[in-house]
Wavefront OBJ file of the C-alpha trace (Angstrom):
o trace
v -24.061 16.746 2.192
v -25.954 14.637 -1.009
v -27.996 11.974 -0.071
v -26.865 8.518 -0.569
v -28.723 5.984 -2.143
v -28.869 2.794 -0.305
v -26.387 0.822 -2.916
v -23.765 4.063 -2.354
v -23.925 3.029 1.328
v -23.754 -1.330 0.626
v -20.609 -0.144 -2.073
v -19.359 1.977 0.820
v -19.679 -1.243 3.489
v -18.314 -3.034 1.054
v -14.974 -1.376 0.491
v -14.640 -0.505 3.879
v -15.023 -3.927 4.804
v -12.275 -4.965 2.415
v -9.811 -2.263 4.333
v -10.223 -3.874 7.220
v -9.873 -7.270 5.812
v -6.706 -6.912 4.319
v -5.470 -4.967 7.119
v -6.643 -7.953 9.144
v -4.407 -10.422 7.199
v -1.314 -7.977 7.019
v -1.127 -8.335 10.571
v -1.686 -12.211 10.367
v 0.849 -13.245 8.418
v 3.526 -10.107 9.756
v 2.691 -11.245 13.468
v 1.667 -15.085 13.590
v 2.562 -15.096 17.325
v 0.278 -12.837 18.714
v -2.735 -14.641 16.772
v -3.604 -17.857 17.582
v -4.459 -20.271 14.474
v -8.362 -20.956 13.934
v -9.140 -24.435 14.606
v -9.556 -26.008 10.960
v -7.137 -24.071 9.172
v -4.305 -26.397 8.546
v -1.467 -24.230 6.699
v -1.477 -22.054 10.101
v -1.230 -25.263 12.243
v 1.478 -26.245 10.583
v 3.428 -23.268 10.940
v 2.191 -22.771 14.191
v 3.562 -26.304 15.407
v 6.873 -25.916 13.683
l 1 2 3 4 5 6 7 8 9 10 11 12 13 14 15 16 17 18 19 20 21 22 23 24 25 26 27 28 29 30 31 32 33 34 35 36 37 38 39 40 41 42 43 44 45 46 47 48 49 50
């Protein structure tokens, strides 16, 4: 296996970070219900409260 440099492994955080992230908000916006709003965020309050 080649040795990584430590910037391979931040690039590698990085994107998997990203995955996750957008995973993350897939799930948001496909399944509002099951996630409550953060406190502060007012365009999920509102459609929370319709």
């Amino acid at each position: 296996m080649p040795h990584l440099s430590p910037l391979n492994w931040f690039s590698i955080a990085i994107f998997f970070y990203m995955c996750v992230y957008t995973i993350f908000s897939l799930i948001w916006w496909h399944q509002p219900i099951l996630i409550q709003p953060m406190k502060g965020d007012k365009s999920k309050e509102t459609l929370w409260n319709w």
